[in-house]
PLY file of the C-alpha trace (Angstrom):
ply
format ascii 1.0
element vertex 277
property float x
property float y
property float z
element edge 276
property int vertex1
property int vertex2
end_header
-109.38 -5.00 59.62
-107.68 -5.67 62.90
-104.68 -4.04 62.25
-105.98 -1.07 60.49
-107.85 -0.44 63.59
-104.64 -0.70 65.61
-103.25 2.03 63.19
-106.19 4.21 63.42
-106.00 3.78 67.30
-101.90 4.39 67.09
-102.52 7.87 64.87
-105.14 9.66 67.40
-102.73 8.73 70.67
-99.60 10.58 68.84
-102.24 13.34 67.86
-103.47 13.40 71.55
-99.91 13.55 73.04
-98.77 16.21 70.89
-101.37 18.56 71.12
-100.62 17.89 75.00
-97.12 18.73 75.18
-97.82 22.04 72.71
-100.05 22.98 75.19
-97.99 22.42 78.03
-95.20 24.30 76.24
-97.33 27.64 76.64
-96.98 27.45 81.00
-94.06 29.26 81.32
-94.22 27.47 85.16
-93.72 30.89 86.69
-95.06 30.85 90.33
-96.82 33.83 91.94
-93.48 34.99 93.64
-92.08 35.49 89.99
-95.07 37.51 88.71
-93.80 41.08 86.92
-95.30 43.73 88.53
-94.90 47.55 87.91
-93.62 49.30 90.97
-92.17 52.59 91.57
-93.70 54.33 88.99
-91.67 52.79 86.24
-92.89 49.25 85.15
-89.50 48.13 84.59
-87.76 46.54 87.63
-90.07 43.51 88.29
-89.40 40.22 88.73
-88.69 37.83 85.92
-90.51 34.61 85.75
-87.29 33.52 83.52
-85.33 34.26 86.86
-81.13 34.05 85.75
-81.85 33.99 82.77
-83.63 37.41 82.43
-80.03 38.71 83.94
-78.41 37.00 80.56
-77.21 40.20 78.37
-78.58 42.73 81.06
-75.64 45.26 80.93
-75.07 47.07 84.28
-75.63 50.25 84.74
-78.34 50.29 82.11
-80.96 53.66 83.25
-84.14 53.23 83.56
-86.68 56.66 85.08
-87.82 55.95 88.71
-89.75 58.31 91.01
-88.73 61.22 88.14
-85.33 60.67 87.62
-82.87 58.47 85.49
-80.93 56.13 87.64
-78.70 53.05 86.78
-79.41 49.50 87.13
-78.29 46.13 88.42
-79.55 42.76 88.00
-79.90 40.20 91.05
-79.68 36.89 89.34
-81.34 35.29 91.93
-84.51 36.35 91.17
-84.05 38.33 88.20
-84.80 41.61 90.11
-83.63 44.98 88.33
-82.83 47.25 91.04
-81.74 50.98 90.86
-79.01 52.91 92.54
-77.54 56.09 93.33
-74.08 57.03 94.08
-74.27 59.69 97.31
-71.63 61.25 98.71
-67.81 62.76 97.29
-64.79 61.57 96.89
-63.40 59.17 99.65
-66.75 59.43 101.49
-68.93 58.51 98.32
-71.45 55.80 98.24
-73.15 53.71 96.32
-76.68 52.31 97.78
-79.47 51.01 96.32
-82.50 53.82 95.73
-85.36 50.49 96.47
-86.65 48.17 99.32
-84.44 44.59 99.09
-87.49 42.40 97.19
-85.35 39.17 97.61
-87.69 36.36 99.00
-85.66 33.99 100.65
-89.00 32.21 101.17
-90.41 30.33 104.41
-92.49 33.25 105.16
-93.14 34.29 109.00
-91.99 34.74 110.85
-88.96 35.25 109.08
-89.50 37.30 106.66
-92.73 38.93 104.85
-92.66 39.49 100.86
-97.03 39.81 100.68
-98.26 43.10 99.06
-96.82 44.59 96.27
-93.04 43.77 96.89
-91.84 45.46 93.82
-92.77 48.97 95.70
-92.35 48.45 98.99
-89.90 45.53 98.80
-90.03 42.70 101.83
-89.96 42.59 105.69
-87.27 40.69 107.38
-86.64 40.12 110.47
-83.19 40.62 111.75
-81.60 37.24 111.63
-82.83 36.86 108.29
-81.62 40.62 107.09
-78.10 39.16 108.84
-78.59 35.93 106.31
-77.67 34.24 110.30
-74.10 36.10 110.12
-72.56 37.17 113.30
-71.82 40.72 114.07
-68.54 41.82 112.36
-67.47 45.25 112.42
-65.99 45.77 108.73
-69.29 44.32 107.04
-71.73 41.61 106.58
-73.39 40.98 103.14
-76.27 39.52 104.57
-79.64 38.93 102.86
-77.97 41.82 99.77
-76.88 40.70 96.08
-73.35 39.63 95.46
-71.79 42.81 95.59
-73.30 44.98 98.02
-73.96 44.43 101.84
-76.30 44.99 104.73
-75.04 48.47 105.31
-73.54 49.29 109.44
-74.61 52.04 111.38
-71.56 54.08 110.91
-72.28 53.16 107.19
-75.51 54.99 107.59
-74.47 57.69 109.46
-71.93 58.17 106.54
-75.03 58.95 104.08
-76.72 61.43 106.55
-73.70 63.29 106.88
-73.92 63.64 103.10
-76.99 64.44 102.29
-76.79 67.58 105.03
-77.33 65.89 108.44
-79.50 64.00 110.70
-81.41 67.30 111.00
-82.72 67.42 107.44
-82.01 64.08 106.13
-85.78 62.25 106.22
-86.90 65.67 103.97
-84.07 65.16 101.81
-83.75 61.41 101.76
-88.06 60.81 101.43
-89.79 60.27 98.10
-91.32 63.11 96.94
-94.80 61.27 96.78
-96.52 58.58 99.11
-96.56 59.33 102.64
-99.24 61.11 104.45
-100.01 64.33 105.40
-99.63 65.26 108.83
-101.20 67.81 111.21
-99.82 70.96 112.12
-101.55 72.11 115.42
-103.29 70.12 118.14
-106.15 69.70 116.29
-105.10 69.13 113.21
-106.74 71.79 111.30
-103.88 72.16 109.65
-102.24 69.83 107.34
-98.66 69.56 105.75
-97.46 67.04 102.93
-95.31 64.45 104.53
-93.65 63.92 101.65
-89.79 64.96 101.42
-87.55 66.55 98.25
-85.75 63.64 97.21
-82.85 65.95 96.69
-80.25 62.76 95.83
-82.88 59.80 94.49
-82.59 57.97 97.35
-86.58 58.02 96.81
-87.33 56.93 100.45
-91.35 55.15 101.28
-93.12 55.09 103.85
-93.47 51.24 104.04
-94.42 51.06 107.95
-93.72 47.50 109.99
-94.61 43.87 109.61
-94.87 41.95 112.58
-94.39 38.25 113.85
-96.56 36.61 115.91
-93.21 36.60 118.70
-92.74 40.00 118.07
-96.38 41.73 118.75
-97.47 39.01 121.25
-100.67 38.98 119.56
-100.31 36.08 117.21
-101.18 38.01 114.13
-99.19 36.36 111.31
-100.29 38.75 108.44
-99.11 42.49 107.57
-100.11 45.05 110.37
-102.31 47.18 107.94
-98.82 48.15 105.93
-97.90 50.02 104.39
-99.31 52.58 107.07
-97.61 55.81 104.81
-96.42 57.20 107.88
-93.03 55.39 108.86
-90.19 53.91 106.67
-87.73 51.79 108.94
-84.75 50.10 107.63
-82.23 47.60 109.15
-78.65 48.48 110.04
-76.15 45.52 110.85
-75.26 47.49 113.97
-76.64 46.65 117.02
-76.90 48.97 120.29
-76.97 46.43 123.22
-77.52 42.86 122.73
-80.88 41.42 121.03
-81.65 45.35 120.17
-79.68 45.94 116.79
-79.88 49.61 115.13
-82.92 50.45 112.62
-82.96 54.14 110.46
-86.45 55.43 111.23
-88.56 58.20 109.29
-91.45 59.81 109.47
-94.03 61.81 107.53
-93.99 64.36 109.85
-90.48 64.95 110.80
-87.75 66.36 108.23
-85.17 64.69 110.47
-84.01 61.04 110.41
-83.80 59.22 113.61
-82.52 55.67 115.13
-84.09 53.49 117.15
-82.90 50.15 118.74
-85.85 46.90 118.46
-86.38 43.45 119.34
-84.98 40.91 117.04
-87.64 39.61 115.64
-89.33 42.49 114.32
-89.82 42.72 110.26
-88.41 45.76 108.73
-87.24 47.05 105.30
-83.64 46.23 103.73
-81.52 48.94 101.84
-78.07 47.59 100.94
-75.11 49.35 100.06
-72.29 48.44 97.28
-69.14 46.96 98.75
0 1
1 2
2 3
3 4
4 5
5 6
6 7
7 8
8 9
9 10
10 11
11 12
12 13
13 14
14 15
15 16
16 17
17 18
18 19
19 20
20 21
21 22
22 23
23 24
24 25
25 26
26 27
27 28
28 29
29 30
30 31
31 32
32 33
33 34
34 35
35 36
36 37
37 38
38 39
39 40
40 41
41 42
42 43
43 44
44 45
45 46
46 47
47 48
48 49
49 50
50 51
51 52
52 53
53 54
54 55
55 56
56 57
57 58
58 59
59 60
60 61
61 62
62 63
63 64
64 65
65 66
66 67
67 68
68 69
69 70
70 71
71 72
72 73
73 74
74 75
75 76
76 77
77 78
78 79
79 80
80 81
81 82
82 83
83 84
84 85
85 86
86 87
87 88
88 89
89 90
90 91
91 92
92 93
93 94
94 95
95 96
96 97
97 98
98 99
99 100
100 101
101 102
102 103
103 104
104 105
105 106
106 107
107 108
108 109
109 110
110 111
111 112
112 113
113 114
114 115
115 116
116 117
117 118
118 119
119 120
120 121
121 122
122 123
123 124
124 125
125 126
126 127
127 128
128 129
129 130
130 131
131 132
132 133
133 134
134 135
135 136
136 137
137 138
138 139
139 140
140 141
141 142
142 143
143 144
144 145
145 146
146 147
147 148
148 149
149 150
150 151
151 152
152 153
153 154
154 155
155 156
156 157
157 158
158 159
159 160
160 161
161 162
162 163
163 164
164 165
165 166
166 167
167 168
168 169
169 170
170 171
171 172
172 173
173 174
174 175
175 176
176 177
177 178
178 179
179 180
180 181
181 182
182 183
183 184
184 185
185 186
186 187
187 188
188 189
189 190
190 191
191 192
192 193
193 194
194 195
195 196
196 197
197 198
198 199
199 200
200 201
201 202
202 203
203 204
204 205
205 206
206 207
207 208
208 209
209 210
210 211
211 212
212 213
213 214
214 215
215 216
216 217
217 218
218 219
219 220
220 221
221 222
222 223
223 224
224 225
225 226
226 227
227 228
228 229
229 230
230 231
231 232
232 233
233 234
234 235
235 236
236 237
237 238
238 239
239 240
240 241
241 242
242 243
243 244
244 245
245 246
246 247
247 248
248 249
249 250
250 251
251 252
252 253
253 254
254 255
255 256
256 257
257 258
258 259
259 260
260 261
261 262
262 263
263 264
264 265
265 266
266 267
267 268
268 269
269 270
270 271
271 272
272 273
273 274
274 275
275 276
């Protein structure tokens, strides 16, 4: 009687621990930084919760539509991050850059960096040192926070694409996506209204994805996103910098059909675009 009981008691523990590990077998033990999320008005760049592995068999290159136009693809296997691209430019002078925000968390959070909000649009907010990945300045290129492959793009590299696309003059209504930022006003008192939004002539599909700012950078000790995106500004990193502790940022507005630079403390969270090596 004893030992049938022992058997009975032996059966129901392997049941028990079975049905436990199926069920454990079902949590794919994705974390919220892995979650897929539609973005850009295609659904198909996300992030993978399967992270390499989702890059396995990915051929580059592959097109996917974003902001109304087909556009090639390349997979970040650190996160499993489809990005698109556009090549801009002729000949000797052509480019390749990427036509999304950099989504890469490197994690830590602020002050360092920002990935809150929906990422997969907007991308992240890094500060400077963290944009630079901590490299030094160095005049022929520094990959930075960017994919194997491509690099935080210079100054001169950006001033390279506004040539291209027509000149600093016309570049933020050529260069802007053609939906997303705000109207702006007209006349002094705004009784009149224009879109903000630019032509997106060459997919570069710019948004207007504001600032995010460090408690050491806004001296107010807010931690969290500053109301961002704010549709109004898109602001991107260069690895240039214009005298020291004030490195180079691309700036555009909704109202302006120009494109503009501005020089800003360190430690101020902006946007990433890299550029193919």
């Amino acid at each position: 009687m004893i030992m049938q009981y022992h058997k009975l008691a032996l059966t129901v523990g392997l049941v028990l621990a079975m049905a436990f590990t199926f069920s454990c077998s079902d949590d794919d033990g994705g974390d919220d930084n892995n979650v897929s999320s539609s973005g850009g008005g295609d659904g198909n760049g996300g992030f993978s919760n399967s992270s390499v592995a989702s890059c396995v068999g990915f051929v580059d290159g592959t097109k996917r539509e974003h902001y109304g136009k087909e556009k090639e693809q390349f997979c970040d296997s650190r996160d499993g991050k489809k990005y698109v691209y556009v090549t801009i430019g002729d000949g000797a002078t052509a480019q390749t850059w990427m036509a999304e925000n950099l989504s890469y968390d490197p994690g830590g959070g602020l002050p360092n960096s920002n990935c809150n909000g929906d990422r997969n649009t907007y991308g992240c907010y890094y500060n400077w040192s963290t944009a630079m990945n901590g490299a030094p300045l160095d005049p022929s290129g520094v990959q930075g926070i960017c994919p194997s492959g491509w690099h935080l793009p210079l100054k001169e590299e950006w001033e390279v694409l506004i040539t291209a696309v027509g000149g600093k003059e016309t570049a933020g209504k050529y260069l802007k996506a053609t939906s997303g930022w705000n109207d702006y006003c007209d006349d002094d008192d705004c009784k009149v209204t224009k879109s903000g939004n630019g032509e997106d002539k060459f997919g570069f599909a710019a948004l207007p994805t504001g600032i995010s700012k460090s408690d050491l950078w806004s001296g107010s000790g807010d931690t969290g996103l500053d109301t961002l995106p704010d549709f109004d500004y898109g602001d991107w990193w260069s690895a240039s910098e214009d005298y020291a502790y004030y490195p180079y940022r691309l700036v555009m507005y909704s109202g302006y059909k120009y494109a503009y630079w501005h020089d800003s403390d360190k430690s101020a969270l902006f946007n990433v675009r890299c550029i193919q090596d």
